[in-house]
N, C-alpha and C positions, 0 to 999 in steps of 0.2 A: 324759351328759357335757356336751350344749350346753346343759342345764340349769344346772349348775356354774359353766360358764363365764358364763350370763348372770347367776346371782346374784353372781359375784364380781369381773364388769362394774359392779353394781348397788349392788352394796357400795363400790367405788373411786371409784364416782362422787357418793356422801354423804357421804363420808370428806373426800373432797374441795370439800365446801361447796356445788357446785353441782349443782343437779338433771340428768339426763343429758338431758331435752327442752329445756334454756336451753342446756346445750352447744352439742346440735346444731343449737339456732335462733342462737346468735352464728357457729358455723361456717360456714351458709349466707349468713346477713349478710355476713358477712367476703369469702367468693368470688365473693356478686353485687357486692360493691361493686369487687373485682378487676377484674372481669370488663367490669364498667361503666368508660368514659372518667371516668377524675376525680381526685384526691391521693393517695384511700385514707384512713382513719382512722389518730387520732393513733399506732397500733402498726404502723399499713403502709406508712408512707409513706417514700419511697425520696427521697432528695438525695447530689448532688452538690458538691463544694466548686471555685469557679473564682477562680483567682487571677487577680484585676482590676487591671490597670495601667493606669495613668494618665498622659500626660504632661501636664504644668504650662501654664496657659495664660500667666502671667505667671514672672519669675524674679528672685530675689535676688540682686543681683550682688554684694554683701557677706558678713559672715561673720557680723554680728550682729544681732538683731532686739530688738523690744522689741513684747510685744500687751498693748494695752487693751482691755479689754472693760465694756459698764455698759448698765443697762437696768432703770429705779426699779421696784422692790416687784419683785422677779426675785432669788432665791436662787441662783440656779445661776452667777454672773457667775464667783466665785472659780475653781470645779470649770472651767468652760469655757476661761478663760484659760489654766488649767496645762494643760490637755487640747492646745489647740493647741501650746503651747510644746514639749510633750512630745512631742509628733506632726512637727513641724517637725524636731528634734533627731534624732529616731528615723530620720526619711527621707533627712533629708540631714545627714551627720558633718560636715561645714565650716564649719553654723553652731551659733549659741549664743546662747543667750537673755542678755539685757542688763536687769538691774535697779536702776534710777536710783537706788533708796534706799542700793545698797550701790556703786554704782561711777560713777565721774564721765564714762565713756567714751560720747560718742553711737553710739547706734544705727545700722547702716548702713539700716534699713527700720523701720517702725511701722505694728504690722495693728491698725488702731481699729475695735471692732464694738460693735454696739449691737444688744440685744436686742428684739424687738418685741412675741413674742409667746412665752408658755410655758405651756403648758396640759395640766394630768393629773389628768383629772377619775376618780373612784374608779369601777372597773367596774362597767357595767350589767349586771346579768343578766334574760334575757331566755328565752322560749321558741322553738325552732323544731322546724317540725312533721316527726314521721316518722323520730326519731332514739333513741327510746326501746321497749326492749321492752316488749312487754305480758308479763304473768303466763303462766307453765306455758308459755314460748316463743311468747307467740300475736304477731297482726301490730305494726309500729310505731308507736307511740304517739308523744306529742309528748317534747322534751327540753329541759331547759336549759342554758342556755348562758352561761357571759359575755364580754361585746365591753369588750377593753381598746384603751385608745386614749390619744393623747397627742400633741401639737405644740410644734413649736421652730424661731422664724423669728426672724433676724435680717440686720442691713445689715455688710459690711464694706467697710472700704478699706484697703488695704496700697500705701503713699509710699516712696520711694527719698529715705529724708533727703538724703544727698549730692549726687545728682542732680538733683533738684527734680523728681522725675516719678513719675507714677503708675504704681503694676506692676500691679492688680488691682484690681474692685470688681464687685461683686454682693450679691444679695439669697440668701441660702439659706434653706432649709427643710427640716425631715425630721417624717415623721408616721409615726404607728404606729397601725392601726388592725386587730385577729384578733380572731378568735371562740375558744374557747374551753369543750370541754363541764364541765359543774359536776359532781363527782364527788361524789354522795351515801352517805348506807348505804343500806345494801341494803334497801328495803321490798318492800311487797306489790309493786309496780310494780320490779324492780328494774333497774337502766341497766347498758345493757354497761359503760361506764366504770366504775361503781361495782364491777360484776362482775369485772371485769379486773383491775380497781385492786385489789380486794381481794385476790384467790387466784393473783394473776400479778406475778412480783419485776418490781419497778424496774430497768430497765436506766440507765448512765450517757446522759444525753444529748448525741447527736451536736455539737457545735460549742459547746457550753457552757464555758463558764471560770470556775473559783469565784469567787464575789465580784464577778464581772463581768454576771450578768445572763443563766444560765439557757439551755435550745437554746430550739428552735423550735418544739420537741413539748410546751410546757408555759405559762401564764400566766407572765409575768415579775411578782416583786414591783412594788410601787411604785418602792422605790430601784433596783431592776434595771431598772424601764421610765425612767427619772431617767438613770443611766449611760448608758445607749442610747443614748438623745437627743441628748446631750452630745457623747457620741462621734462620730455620723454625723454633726452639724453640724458641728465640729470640724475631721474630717476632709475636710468638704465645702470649707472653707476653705482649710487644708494643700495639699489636693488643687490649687486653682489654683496654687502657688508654687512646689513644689514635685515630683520624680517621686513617684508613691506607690504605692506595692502593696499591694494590701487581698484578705484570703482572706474570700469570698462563699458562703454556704451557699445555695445553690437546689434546690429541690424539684424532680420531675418528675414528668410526669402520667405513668397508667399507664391499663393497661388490657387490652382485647384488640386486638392488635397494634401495642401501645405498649411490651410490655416487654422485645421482644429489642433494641430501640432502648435501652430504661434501660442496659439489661443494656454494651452498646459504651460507651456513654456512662461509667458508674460506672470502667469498663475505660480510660478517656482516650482509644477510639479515634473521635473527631468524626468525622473522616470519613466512617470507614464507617457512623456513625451515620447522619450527615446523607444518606447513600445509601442507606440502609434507608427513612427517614422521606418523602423525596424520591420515592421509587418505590412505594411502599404507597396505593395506592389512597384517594382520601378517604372519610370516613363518612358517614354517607346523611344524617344528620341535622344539621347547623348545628353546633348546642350538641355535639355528640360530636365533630367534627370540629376544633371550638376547641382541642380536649385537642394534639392533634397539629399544630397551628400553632403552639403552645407551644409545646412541644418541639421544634422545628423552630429558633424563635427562642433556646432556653437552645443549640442544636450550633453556631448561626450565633455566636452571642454569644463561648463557649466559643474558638470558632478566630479571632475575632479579639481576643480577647485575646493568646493562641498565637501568632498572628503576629508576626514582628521587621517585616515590612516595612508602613510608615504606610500605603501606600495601600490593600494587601489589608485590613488590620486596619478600617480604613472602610470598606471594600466591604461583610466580613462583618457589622459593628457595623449598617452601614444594611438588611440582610438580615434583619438581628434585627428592628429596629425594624419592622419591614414586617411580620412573623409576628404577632409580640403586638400590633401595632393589631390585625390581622387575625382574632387569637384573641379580644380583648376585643370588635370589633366582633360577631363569633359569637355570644358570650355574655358579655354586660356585666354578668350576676350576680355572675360569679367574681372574686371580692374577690384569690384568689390571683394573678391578671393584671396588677392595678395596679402591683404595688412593681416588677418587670422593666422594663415601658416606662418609667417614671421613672429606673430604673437607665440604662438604655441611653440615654436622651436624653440624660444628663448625659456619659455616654464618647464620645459622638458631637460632643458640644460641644467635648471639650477635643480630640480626634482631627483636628478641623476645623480650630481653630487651628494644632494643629499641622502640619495640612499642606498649609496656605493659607501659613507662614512657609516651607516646602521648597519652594513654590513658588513663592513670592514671592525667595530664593533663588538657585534653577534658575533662574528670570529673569535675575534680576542676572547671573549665571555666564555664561550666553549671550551676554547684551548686552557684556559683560567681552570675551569671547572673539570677538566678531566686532570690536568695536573694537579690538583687538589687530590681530586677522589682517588689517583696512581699513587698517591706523597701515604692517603690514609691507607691504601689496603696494602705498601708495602711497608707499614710501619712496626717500628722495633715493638716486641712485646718482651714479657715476664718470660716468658717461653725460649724465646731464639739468644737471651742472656744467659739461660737456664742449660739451655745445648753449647753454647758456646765455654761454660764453666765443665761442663760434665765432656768436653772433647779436649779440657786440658791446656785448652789456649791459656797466655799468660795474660797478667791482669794488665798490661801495660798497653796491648792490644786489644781487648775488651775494651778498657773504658775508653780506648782512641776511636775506639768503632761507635759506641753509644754518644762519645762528642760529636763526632762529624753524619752521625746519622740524619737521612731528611728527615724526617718526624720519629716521636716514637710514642705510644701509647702502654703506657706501664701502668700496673694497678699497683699501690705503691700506700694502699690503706694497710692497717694494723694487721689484718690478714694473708694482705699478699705480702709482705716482707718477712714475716715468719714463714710461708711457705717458702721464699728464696732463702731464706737461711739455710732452712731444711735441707733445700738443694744443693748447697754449698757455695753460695757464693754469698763473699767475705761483704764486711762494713764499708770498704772502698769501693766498691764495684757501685753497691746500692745509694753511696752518697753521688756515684758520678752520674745514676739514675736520676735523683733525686734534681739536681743542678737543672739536667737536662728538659724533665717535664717543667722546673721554672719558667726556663726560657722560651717555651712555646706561646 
């Protein structure tokens, strides 16, 4: 009987295209690389989706806008242009793009940008080592790989035509730089991708949008790495004028005792992630330990975005920041590291603004409110006209005093004006009373 069973193991397993010793050498693969602090390969790897709000560092007080965009021997000026217009429109309903060819109406704003740099050079491919199986399952060989990449830097400025002032200005940039393994056929030497690739269905990919450029788990075309670009400058733009909400695919490391943290995380519960993360012991090793300062910085990140209130939302944003130097300082290989600290400096920037303006604000409000409360407690009464009658001042003075006084509080009913009489002060004096409480 275990005879049977193993020739008809033996059989399922040829049928199936792959030998049963390359099975169980991608199997093992597959659980040390679990097992190890790291992404996981392109079928393991775990993200999360964070919805990234933004508040506006400048604001349009109008309803209509007009962008130029130019930057000689640069194809992409057209695409970029409608991208902002479109992205503006999308965020905020109140305004509306203005095009001088077909309408005589000025602009209430004008975002002029200018391209500086656009660069998408055709993938390198390359080797790296230890990524490849050997023959009949034996150890790892080397792999290829390609590194796609690509850059898009320009200036803008956005003017409050009306106003005569300036609502924004910056330099932006977005780059794109993965690796990428090259899926070949299957030779003597054959590659788990290839392997995978061939005898394992395609799943849709997580965060992918037709015609928009592809997930995360795959090379983007050229016009898909083109759209990209576009987009995140674009939106890097928008983003100062307006609020924006932008959905973020992030990865998360895994590993051993990294993935009941995924596991909360995937679940929306931060906190108790970041209580997980926060109480787990560090790893012995630097570079193993980066894995979980990461992670630590996607829970921080995660909750301040979460946050309604501006100050927490900066606490947790500067939290983040602090994890992923931390993580990249551990291990500055991990190409995965770069694009979050970049992310997070840019929410911290505009976090700042905005709550150096609530503070700046609260000031004001203060200052407000104690000049008030100083206006009523040094205010003229029945009293200090009463002394000022009874010290013989003349009436010419008097009533210049009760005109230019900051406030004044007089009781000024049928009672209190008989008792100023009493005191001596005349019909004039009380009408210039009288004028005064009007005008408060």
């Amino acid at each position: 009987m275990r005879r049977q069973v193993c020739h008809m193991g033996r059989l399922k397993g040829m049928r199936s295209g792959i030998p049963l010793g390359l099975l169980v050498s991608v199997a093992a693969m597959g659980a040390a690389m679990v097992q190890a602090q790291n992404f996981g390969g392109p079928f393991q790897r775990k993200k999360i989706t964070l919805v990234r709000k933004l508040p506006p560092t400048g604001h349009i007080d109008g309803t209509s806008f007009l962008v130029k965009v130019d930057g000689a021997g640069f194809d992409v000026t057209q695409d970029l242009q409608a991208t902002i217009s479109s992205l503006l429109v999308s965020n905020d309903s109140r305004l509306r793009s203005v095009d001088p060819k077909e309408s005589k109406d000025r602009p209430d704003a004008v975002i002029n940008c200018h391209i500086t740099t656009f660069s998408q050079p055709p993938p390198l491919v390359k080797t790296e080592q230890g990524l490849e199986l050997g023959t009949k399952g034996g150890p790892l060989q080397n792999q290829q790989v390609q590194e796609v990449t690509g850059q898009l830097t320009m200036t803008f400025e956005a003017q409050d035509v009306r106003g005569n002032r300036g609502i924004a200005a910056d330099t932006v940039t977005t780059k794109f730089d993965r690796e990428y393994p090259v899926a070949g056929p299957v030779a003597a030497k054959p590659t788990m991708a290839s392997i995978l690739g061939a005898h394992i269905p395609r799943m849709p990919l997580a965060g992918a949008t037709p015609g928009t450029g592809g997930g995360d788990d795959r090379a983007p075309t050229q016009q898909e790495l083109r759209q990209r670009m576009i987009k995140d400058a674009a939106l890097q733009v928008v983003s100062r004028l307006v609020n924006t909400s932008e959905e973020v695919n992030v990865f998360l490391a895994r590993g051993a005792g990294l993935d009941d943290a995924d596991t909360l995380m995937e679940q929306k519960l931060y906190t108790r992630a970041l209580e997980s993360l926060e109480t787990m012991p560090s790893f012995p090793q630097p570079e193993e330990d980066a894995y979980r300062l990461y992670n630590l910085g996607v829970v921080n990140e995660a909750l301040g975005y979460d946050s309604e209130d501006v100050t927490k939302a900066r606490k947790y944003l500067q939290e983040a920041s602090i994890d992923y130097g931390k993580a990249i300082d551990a291990k500055p290989t991990e190409k995965m590291f770069l694009e979050p600290q970049n992310r997070i400096d840019t929410a911290l920037a505009h976090y700042k603004v905005l709550g150096d303006e609530m503070s700046s604000r609260q000031a004001a409000n203060k200052a407000s409110a104690a000049a008030a409360a100083s206006a009523v407690q040094n205010a003229l009464t029945n009293a200090d006209v009463i002394s000022m009658v009874q010290a013989k001042l003349d009436q010419a003075n008097i009533i210049d005093t009760i005109q230019h006084s900051g406030a004044a509080k007089f009781d000024l009913s049928v009672k209190g004006q008989i008792d100023l009489s009493k005191a001596g002060v005349n019909g004039q004096i009380i009408a210039a009373m009288k004028q005064k409480a009007r005008e408060q």
